[in-house]
C-alpha positions as CSV (number, residue, x, y, z in Angstrom):
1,X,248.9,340.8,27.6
2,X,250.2,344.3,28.1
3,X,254.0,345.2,27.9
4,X,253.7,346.5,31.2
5,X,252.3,343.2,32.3
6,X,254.7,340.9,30.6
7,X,257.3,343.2,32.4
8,X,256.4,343.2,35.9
9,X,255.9,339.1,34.8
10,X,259.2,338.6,34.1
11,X,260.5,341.1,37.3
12,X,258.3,338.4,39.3
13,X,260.0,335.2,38.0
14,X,263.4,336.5,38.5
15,X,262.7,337.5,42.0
16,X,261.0,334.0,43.0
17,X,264.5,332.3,41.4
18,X,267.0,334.5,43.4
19,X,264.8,334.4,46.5
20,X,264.7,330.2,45.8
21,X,268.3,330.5,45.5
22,X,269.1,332.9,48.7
23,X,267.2,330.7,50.7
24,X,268.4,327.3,49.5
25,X,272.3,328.4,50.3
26,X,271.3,330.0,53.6
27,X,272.5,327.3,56.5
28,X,270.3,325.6,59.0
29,X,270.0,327.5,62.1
30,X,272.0,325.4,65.1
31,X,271.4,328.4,67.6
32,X,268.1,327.8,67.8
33,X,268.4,324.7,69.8
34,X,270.7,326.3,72.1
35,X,268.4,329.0,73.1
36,X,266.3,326.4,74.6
37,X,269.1,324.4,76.6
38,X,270.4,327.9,77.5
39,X,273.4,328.2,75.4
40,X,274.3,331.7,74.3
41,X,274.5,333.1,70.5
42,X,276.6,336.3,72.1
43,X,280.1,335.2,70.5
44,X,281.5,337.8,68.4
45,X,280.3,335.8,65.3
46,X,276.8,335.7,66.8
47,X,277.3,340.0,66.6
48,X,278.9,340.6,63.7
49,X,276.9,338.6,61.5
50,X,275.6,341.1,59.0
51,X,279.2,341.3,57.1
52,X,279.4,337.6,56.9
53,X,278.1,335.7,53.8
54,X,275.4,334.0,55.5
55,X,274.2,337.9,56.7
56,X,274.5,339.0,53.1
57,X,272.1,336.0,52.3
58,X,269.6,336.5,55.0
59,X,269.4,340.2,53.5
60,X,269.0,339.1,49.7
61,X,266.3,336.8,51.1
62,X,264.5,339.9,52.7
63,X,264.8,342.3,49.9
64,X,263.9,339.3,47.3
65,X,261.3,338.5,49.5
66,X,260.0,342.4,49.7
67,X,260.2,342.7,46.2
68,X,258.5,339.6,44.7
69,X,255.5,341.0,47.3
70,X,255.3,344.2,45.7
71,X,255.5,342.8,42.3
72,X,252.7,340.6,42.7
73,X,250.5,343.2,44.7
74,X,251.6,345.6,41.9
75,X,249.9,342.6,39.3
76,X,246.8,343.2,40.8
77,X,246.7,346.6,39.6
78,X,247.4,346.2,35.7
79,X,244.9,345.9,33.5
């Protein structure tokens, strides 16, 4: 195993864990039920929810999630 390989390994396992974690302290999603019954998600919580904690998580998960694909399309590359 290559030193580049056992790198990008190790990049990988991090990513999984702090996408594992990001996901696992995310909260359900209630407002999906609503959309069905007709209730509305248009509060000012429902706009502003990018600089709440839950919007920080959602984000972490996306980027965690971005970056654990590249790493493992970039594993498929080194030899």
């Amino acid at each position: 195993m290559s030193t580049a390989q056992l790198v990008v390994n190790i990049l990988l396992i991090i990513s999984s864990l702090v996408m594992i974690v990001s996901v696992l302290l995310q909260k359900g999603d209630d407002d999906a039920m609503s959309a069905l019954t007709g209730g509305s998600s248009d509060s000012f919580f429902g706009k502003n929810k990018a600089k709440t904690a839950q919007g920080r998580l959602a984000l972490l998960t996306k980027i965690s999630a971005s970056v654990f694909v590249a790493l493992a399309l970039l594993m498929i590359f080194i030899d």
